[in-house]
C-alpha positions in Angstrom: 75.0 96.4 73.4 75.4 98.6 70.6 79.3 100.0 69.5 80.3 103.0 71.3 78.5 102.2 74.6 80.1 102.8 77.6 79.7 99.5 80.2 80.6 101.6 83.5 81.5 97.8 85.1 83.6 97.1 81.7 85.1 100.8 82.5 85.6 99.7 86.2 87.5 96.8 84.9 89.5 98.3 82.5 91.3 101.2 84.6 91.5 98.9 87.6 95.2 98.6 86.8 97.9 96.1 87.7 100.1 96.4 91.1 102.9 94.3 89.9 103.5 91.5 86.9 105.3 88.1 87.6 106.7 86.1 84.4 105.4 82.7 84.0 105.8 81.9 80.6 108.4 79.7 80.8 109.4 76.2 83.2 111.9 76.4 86.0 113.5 73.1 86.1 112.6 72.0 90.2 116.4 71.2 90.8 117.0 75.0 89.2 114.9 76.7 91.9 116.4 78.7 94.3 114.8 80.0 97.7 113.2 83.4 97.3 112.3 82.8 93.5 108.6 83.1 92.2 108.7 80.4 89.3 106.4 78.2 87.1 107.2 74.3 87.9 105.7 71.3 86.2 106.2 67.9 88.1 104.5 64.8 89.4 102.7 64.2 92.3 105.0 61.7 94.2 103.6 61.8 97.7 100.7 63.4 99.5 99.7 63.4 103.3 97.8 65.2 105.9 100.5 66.1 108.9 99.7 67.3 112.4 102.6 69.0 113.7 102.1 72.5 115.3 98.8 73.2 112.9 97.0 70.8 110.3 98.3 70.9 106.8 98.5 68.9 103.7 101.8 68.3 102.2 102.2 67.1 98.7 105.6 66.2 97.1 106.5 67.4 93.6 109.2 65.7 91.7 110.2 66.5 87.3 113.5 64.0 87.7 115.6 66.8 88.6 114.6 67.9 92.0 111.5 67.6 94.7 109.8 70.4 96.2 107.3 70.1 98.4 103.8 72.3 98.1 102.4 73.3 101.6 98.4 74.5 102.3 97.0 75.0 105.4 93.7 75.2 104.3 92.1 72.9 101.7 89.3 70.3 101.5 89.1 66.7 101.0 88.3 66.8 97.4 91.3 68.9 97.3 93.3 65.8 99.0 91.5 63.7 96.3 92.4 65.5 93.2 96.2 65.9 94.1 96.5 61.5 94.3 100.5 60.5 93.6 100.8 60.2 90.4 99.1 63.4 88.7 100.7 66.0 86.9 100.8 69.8 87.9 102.0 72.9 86.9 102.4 75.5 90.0 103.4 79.0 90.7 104.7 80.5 93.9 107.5 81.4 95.6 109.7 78.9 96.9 111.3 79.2 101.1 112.9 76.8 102.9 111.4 74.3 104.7 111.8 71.6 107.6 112.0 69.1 104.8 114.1 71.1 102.0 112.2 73.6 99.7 108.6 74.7 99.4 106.0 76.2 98.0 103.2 77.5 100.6 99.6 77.8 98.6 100.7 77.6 95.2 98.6 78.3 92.4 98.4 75.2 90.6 96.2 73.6 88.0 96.3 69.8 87.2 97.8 69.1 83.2 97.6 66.2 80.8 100.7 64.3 79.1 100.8 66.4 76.2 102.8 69.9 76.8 100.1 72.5 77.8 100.7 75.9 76.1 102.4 78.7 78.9 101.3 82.2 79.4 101.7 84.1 75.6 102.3 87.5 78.2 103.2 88.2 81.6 100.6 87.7 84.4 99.2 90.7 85.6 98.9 91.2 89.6 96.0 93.3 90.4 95.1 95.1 93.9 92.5 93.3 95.2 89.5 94.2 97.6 87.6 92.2 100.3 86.5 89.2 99.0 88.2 89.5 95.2 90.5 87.0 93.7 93.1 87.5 90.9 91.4 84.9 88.9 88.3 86.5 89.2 89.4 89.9 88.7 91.8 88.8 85.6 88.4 87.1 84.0 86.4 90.5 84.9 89.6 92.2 82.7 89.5 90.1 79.9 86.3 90.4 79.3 86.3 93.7 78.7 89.6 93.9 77.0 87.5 91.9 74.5 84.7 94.0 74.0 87.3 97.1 73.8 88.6 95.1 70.7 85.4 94.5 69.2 83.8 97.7 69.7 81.1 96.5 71.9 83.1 99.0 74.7 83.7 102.5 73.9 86.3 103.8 76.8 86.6 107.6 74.9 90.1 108.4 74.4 89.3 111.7 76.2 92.8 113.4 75.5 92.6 115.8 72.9 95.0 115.0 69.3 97.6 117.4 70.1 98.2 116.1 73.4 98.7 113.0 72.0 101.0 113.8 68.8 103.3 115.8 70.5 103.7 113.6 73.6 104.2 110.8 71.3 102.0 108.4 73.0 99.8 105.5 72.0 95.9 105.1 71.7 93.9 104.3 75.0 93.1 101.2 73.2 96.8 99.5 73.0 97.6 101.5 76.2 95.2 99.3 77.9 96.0 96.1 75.8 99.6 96.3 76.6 99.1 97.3 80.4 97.1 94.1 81.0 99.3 92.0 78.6 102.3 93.0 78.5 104.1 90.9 75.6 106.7 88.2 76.2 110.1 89.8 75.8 109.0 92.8 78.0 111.6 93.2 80.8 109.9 93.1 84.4 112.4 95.7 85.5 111.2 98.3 82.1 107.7 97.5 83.7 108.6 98.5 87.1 110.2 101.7 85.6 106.9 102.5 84.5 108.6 104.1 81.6 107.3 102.5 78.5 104.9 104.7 76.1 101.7 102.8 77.4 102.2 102.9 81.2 103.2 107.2 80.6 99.9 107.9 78.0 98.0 106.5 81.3 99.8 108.2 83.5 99.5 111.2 81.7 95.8 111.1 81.7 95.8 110.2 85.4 97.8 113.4 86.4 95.7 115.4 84.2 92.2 114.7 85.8 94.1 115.2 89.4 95.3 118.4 87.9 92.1 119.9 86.4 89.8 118.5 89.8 92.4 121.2 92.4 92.3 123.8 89.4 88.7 123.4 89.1 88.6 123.7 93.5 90.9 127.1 93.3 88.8 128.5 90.3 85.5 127.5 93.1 87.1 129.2 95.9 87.7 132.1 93.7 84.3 132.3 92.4 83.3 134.7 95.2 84.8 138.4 95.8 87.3 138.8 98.8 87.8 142.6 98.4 91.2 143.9 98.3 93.2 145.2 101.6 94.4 148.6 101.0 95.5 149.0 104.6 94.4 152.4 105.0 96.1 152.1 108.3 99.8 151.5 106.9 99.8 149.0 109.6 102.0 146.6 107.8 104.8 149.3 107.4 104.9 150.3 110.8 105.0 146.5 111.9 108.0 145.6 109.5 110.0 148.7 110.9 108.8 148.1 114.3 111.0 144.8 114.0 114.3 144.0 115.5 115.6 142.9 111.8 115.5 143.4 108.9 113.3 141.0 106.3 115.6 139.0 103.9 115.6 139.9 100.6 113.5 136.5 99.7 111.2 137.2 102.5 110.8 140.9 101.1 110.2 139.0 97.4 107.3 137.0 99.0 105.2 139.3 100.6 105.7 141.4 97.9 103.6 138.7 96.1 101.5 138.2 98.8 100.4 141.5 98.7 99.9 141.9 95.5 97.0 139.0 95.9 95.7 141.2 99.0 95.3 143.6 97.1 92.7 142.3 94.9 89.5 141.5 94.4 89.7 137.4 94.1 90.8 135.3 97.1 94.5 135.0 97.5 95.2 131.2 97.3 98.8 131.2 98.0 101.4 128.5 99.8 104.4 129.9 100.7 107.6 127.3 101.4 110.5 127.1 102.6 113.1 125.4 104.8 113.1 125.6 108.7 114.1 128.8 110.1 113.4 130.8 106.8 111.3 133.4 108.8 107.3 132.1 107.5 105.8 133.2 109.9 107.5 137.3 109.8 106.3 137.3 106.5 102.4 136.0 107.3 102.2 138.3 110.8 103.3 141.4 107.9 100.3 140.2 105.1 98.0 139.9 108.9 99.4 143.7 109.6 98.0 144.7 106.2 94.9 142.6 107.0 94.4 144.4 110.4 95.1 147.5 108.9 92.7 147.3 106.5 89.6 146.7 109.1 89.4 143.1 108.8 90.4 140.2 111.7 92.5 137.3 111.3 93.0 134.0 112.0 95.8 131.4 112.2 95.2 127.8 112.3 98.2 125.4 113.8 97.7 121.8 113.5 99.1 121.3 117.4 98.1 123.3 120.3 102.1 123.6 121.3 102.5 125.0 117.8 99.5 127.4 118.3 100.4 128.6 121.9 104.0 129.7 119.9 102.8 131.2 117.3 100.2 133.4 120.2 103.5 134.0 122.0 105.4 135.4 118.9 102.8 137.3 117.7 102.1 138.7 120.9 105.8 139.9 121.3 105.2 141.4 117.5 101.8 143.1 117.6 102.0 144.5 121.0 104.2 147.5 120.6 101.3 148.5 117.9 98.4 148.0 120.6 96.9 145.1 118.8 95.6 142.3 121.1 96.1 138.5 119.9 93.7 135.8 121.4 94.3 131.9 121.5 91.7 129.4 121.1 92.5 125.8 121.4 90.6 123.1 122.8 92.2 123.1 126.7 91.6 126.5 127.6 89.3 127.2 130.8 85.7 127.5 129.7 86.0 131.2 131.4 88.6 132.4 129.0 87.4 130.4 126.0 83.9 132.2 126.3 85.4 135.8 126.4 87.9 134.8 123.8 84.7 133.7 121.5 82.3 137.1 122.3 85.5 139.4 121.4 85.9 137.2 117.7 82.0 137.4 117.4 82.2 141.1 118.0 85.0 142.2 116.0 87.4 143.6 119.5 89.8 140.8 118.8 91.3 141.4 115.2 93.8 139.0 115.4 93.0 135.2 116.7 95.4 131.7 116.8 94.0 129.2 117.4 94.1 124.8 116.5 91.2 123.2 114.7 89.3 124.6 117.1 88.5 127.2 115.0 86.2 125.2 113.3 84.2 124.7 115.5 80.3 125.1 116.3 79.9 128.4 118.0 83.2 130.3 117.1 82.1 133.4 115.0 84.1 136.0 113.4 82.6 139.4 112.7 84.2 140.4 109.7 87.2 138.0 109.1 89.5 138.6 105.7 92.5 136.6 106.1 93.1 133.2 107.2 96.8 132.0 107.8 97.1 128.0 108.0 100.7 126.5 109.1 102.0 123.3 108.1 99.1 122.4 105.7 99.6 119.2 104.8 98.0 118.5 108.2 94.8 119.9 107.3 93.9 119.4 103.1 91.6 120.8 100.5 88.5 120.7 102.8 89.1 122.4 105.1 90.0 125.4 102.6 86.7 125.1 101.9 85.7 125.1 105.2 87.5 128.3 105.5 85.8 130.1 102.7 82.7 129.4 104.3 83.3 130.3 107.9 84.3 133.9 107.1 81.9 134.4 104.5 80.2 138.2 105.3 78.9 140.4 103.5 79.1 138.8 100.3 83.1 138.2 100.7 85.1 135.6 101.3 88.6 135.6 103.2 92.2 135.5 101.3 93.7 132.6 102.8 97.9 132.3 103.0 99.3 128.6 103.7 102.6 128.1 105.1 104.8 125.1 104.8 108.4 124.4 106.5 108.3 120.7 104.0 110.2 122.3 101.3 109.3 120.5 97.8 110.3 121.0 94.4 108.4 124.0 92.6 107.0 121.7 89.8 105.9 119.1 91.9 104.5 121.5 94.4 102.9 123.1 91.6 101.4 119.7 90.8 100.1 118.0 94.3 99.0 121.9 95.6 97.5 122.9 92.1 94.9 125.1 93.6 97.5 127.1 95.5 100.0 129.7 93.8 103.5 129.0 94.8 105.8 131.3 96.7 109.7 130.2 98.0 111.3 132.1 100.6 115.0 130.3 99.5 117.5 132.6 102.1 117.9 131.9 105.5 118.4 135.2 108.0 121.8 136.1 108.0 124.0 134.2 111.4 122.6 131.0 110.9 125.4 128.5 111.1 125.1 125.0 109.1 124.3 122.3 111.9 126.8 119.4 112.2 125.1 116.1 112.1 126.4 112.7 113.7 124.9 108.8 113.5 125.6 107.6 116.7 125.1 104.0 117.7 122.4 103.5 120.6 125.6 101.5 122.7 127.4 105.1 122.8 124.8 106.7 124.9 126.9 107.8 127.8 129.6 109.1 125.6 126.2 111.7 124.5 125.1 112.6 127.7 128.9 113.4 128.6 129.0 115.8 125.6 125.5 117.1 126.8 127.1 118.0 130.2 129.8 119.9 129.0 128.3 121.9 126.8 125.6 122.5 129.6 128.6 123.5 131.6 129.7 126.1 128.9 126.6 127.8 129.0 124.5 126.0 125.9 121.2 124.2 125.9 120.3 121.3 124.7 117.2 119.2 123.5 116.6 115.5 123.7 114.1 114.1 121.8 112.6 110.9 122.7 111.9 108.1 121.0 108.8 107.1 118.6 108.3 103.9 119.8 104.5 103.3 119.6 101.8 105.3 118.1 100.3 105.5 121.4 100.8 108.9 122.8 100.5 108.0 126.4 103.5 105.4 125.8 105.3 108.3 123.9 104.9 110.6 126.9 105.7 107.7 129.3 109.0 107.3 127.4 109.7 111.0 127.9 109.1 111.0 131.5 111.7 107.7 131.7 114.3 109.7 129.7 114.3 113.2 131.6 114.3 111.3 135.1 117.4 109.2 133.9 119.1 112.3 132.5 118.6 114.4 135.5 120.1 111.4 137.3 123.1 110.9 134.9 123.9 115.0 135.2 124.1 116.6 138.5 123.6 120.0 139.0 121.6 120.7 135.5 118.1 121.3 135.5 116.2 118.9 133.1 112.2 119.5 132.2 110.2 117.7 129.9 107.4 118.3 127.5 105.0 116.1 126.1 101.7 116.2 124.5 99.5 114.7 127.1 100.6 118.1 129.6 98.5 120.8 131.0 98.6 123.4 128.4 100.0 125.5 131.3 102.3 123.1 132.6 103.8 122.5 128.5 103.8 126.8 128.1 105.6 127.0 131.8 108.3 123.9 130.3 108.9 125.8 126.7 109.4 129.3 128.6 111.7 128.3 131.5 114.0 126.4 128.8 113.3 129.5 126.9 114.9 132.0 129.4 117.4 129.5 130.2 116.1 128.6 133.4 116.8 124.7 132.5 119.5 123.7 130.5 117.9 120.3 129.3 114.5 119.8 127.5 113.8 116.6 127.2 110.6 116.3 124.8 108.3 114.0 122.7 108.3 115.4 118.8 106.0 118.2 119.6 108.6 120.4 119.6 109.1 119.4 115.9 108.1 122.6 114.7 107.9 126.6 116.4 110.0 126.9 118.9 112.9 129.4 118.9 116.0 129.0 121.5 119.1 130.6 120.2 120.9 129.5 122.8 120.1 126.2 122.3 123.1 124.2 120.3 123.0 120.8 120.3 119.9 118.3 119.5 119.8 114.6 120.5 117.1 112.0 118.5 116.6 108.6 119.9 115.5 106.0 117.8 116.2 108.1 114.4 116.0 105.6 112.4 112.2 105.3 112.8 111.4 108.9 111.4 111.2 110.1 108.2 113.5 113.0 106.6 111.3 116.0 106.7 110.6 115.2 110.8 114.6 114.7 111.5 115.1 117.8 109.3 112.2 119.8 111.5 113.7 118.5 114.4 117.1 119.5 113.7 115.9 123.2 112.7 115.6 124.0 116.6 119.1 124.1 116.8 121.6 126.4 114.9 119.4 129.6 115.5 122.1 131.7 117.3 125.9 132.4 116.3 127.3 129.3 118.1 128.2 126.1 116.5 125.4 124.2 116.3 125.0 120.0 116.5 122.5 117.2 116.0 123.4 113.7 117.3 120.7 111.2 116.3 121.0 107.7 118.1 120.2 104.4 116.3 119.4 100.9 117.2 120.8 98.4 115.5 120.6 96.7 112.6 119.7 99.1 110.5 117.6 98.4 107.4 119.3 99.8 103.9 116.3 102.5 104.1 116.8 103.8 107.9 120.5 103.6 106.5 119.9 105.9 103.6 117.8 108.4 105.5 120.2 108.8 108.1 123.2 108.9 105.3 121.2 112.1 103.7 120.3 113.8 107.0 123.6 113.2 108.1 125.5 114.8 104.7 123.2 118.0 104.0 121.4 120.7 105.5 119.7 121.6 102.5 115.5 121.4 103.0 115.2 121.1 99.4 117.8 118.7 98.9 116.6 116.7 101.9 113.2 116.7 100.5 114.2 115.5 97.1 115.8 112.5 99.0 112.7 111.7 100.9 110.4 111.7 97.8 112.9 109.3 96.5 112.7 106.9 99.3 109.5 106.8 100.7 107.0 108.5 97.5 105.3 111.8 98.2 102.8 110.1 100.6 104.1 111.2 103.4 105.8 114.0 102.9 103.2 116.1 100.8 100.5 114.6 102.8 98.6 113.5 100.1 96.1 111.9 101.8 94.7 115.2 102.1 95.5 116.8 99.0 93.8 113.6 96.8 96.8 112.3 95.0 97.2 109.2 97.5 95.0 107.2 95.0 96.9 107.6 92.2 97.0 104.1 90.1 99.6 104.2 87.8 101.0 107.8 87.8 103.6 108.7 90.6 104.7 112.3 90.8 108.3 111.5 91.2 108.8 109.0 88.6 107.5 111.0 86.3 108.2 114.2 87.0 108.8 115.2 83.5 105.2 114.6 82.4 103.9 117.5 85.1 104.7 120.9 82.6 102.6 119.5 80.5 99.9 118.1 82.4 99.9 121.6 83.8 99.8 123.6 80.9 97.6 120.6 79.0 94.7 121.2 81.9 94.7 125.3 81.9 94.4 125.0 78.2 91.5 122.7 78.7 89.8 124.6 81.3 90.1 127.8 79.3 88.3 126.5 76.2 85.7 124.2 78.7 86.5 120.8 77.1 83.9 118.4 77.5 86.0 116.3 77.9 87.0 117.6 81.4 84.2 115.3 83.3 84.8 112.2 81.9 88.5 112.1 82.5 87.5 113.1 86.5 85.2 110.0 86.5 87.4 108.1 84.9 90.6 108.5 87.0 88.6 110.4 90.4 85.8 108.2 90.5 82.6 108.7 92.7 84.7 110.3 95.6 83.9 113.7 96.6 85.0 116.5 95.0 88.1 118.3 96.1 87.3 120.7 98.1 83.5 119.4 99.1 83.1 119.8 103.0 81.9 116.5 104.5 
């Protein structure tokens, strides 16, 4: 192979990047080991036998005259049996437990050494992820390999970030990068390593975040490609709507749609989240930018990821548009096949200018005559696709629709700028004016009846309350079955108050008949699975009980909690736990329980579980990343930002190769499936 030739296998081996690194390069002494530590040992074999107690294993006893340990494998051959005779020296790795017969180490690695001292490890031992069928041997061999054509020049992995980059940022060569990731030096602290902070691990990181960053620049600068016409709103629709309301927009809520008219009024697709904690008013400032929409000729569509969620959102709007004649139609997979064929012929013909709906809106058959806005809530539930997805549904004429993306996962602005790069970025940061701060409580699941007790008499002073059942099994029907447990004890447990229930698996109509008789106060309880996480809006409502809240993650307990403290009254959230706690569910429950702050909350989350979750990266495409994480290093992300619209503007060449390199083969962002 001649220099400067890229081996795409070598490549492949090269970025596949270690997980983890364990120290071996020095001997523990076997009478030094301690249970729970991973350590190298060097001993004699002293004793070895095949046992038959509950399942078949071969035991073989280690000894180096200070100690005995005793290496345990449940699966191994007779040649194996052979080659590990009393008498023969090994050198092992593994974690030592205890045992029936004192310590032990199950499956060690382990290789058989001569009388003369065998040279350790000259660098930490990298631990790589491994797929089906892979071993860390094999995969370490695959590495070195092409570390040593790297060295030679046989391998030419570009280093694709421009000089500047590089200078200013301080950082090292791809080359040593590499080197050092892989083989990390003796004297390099596994704790530094874990930090990820040292200059090799950030140039990689760097370069990681930048090819994420350029792909969802490159996916808003694609969506944008095609006109979507501005909305003038001949009609002054969206005035009459705001003054038509029964108060008055906050003055963040009057700063966002200020921005999000400005996109309407253009000629490029508005690509805009807006975020912000629960209770901020969202979805006033969306049904204003669909006023404009409406006003301007076009229809409108918005997508809810539940149908609970989108039967809401129908019933708010509804209650909105109505006093300015505008219908508002619901599609979602449950309706009767009556009213979800009428629904469909007034969409197709252009009668129905404004339509909510689930992902049913994608769906074979559903046409939109001349559709300019799309509205999606809680977007981390659907993802780049179906953006896509969007664009091409209410393609017509030659335009495409703006689309405005709302979020009630509060994030901070550069990291949302980061993992939603093809979206601008607007906050509403002010709640309405009223809202009192909810008091949280940890309660222990033993003081249950001293709960219901406080449910009852603030039943019996006029309040509402929710419960919220537990998560207990990712099956939905067990969920609902849980649910139907709880309100049946609760009625029992409080005489004279009227308990309901909803759950995902009811009758649309039997779910809308729940939310509005708890609604207008005609029950006092609702007792509910986590569908009522988001949407609903019960002033009167003042105190929120979570079981098992130690299974759920912040930004759901923080949802949760944002269905109470929505009218003047002192609000409160208890949330029952089961013990023991683990330090995590303890923490979570700690930050929950000492801040009402979204942003705060979310900050906390990011910390404890990664962004996974919480931004929904699965969807966005920054699940994969290798060796970046967006928290860690948070610092890096100005400059990636600013590093890839620099790149873009002058159309690097070097723009591809750092998507392969780091993106792969996947689809593109953005490219409907």
């Amino acid at each position: 192979m001649h220099p400067g030739t890229v081996n795409v296998e070598l490549d492949d081996a090269l970025f596949t990047l270690p997980s983890r690194y364990e120290d071996r390069t020095q001997v523990t002494p076997i009478g030094a080991l301690l249970s729970g530590q991973r350590a190298v040992i060097e001993g004699q074999v002293q004793l070895t036998e095949v046992v038959y107690r509950r399942r078949r294993a071969l035991l073989v006893r280690l000894s180096d005259g200070s100690g005995f340990v005793n290496l345990r494998f449940f699966y191994f051959s007779q040649a194996q049996v052979q080659g590990l005779a009393r008498g023969t020296q090994l050198r092992c790795f593994g974690e030592a437990r205890r045992g029936p017969m004192g310590l032990e180490i199950v499956h060690p690695e382990y290789r058989r050494i001569g009388a003369v001292a065998e040279p350790l490890e000259a660098a930490l031992t990298p631990i790589y992820p491994l797929t089906e069928g892979a071993t860390q041997g094999r995969v370490r061999q695959r590495v070195d390999r092409a570390l040593r054509a790297l060295r030679s020049g046989e391998q030419d992995s570009a280093d694709l970030l421009p000089d500047h980059v590089v200078q200013a940022l301080q950082l090292p060569t791809l080359r040593d990068a590499l080197q050092f990731v892989h083989h990390p030096p003796v004297g390099t602290r596994l704790e530094d390593l874990a930090a990820a902070r040292n200059p090799a691990q950030q140039r990689l990181a760097f370069e990681e975040l930048l090819a994420h960053q350029l792909s969802l620049q490159q996916l808003k600068q694609l969506i944008q490609s095609d006109p979507a016409g501005p909305l003038a709103d001949a009609a002054g629709l969206e005035s009459r709507f705001i003054a038509a309301l029964a108060f008055k927009l906050t003055g963040a809520q009057q700063r966002v749609l200020t921005e999000v008219d400005l996109d309407l009024a253009g000629n490029r697709p508005m690509m805009r989240l807006v975020q912000g904690d629960v209770g901020c008013g969202k979805t006033v400032v969306a049904a204003a930018a669909a006023a404009r929409a409406i006003g301007s000729g076009g229809q409108v569509v918005l997508m809810a990821p539940t149908e609970l969620l989108a039967e809401q959102h129908h019933r708010s709007l509804q209650a909105w548009f109505a006093p300015l004649g505008i219908d508002v139609g619901l599609l979602t997979g449950s309706l009767p096949a009556r009213t979800r064929r009428s629904t469909l012929a007034a969409a197709a013909s252009g009668e129905l200018p404004l339509l909510v709906g689930t992902h049913a809106l994608f769906q074979e058959g559903v046409e939109l005559a001349h559709l300019r806005l799309a509205i999606v809530d809680e977007q981390h539930r659907f993802g780049v696709q179906q953006r896509m997805q969007l664009k091409d549904k209410g393609r017509h004429e030659g335009l495409v629709p703006h689309q405005l993306i709302m979020t009630a996962t509060p994030i901070p602005r550069t990291l949302a700028m980061t993992a939603y790069a093809d979206l601008d970025v607007s906050v509403i940061d002010e709640l309405p004016p009223g809202r009192t701060p909810v008091q949280t409580v940890v309660i222990a699941e033993e003081k249950r009846a001293g709960v219901v007790a406080r449910i009852h008499a603030a039943c019996k002073e006029g309040r509402q309350a929710y419960w919220v059942c537990p998560l207990i099994d990712e099956s939905e029907e067990l969920r609902c079955q849980a649910a139907e447990e709880t309100a049946v004890t609760l009625a029992a447990a409080l005489p004279g108050i009227i308990v309901d229930l909803v759950h995902g698996r009811m009758p649309p109509r039997d779910k809308a008949r729940a939310m509005q008789a708890f609604k207008a106060g005609l029950s006092q309880v609702l007792v509910a699975t986590t569908v009522i996480e988001v949407g609903v809006d019960v002033p009167n409502a003042s105190l929120m009980v979570i079981e098992n809240a130690e299974r759920m993650g912040l930004a759901q307990l923080h949802q949760l909690r944002g269905r109470v403290g929505r009218g003047a009254a002192q609000s409160s959230c208890v949330l029952l736990y089961r013990s023991p706690l683990s330090p995590l569910a303890r923490a979570r429950l700690a930050t929950i329980r000492d801040s009402n702050d979204g942003f705060e909350i979310a900050r906390r989350d990011l910390e404890l579980r990664g962004p996974g979750e919480l931004l929904g990266t699965r969807q966005t495409g920054l699940a994969e990343l290798r060796v970046a994480d967006l928290i860690r290093d948070a610092d890096l992300l100005p400059q990636v930002r600013d590093t890839a619209t620099q790149l873009l503007l002058e159309n690097s060449p070097c723009i591809e190769p750092l998507r392969r390199r780091w993106i792969g083969g996947a689809e593109e962002y953005g490219r409907v499936g």
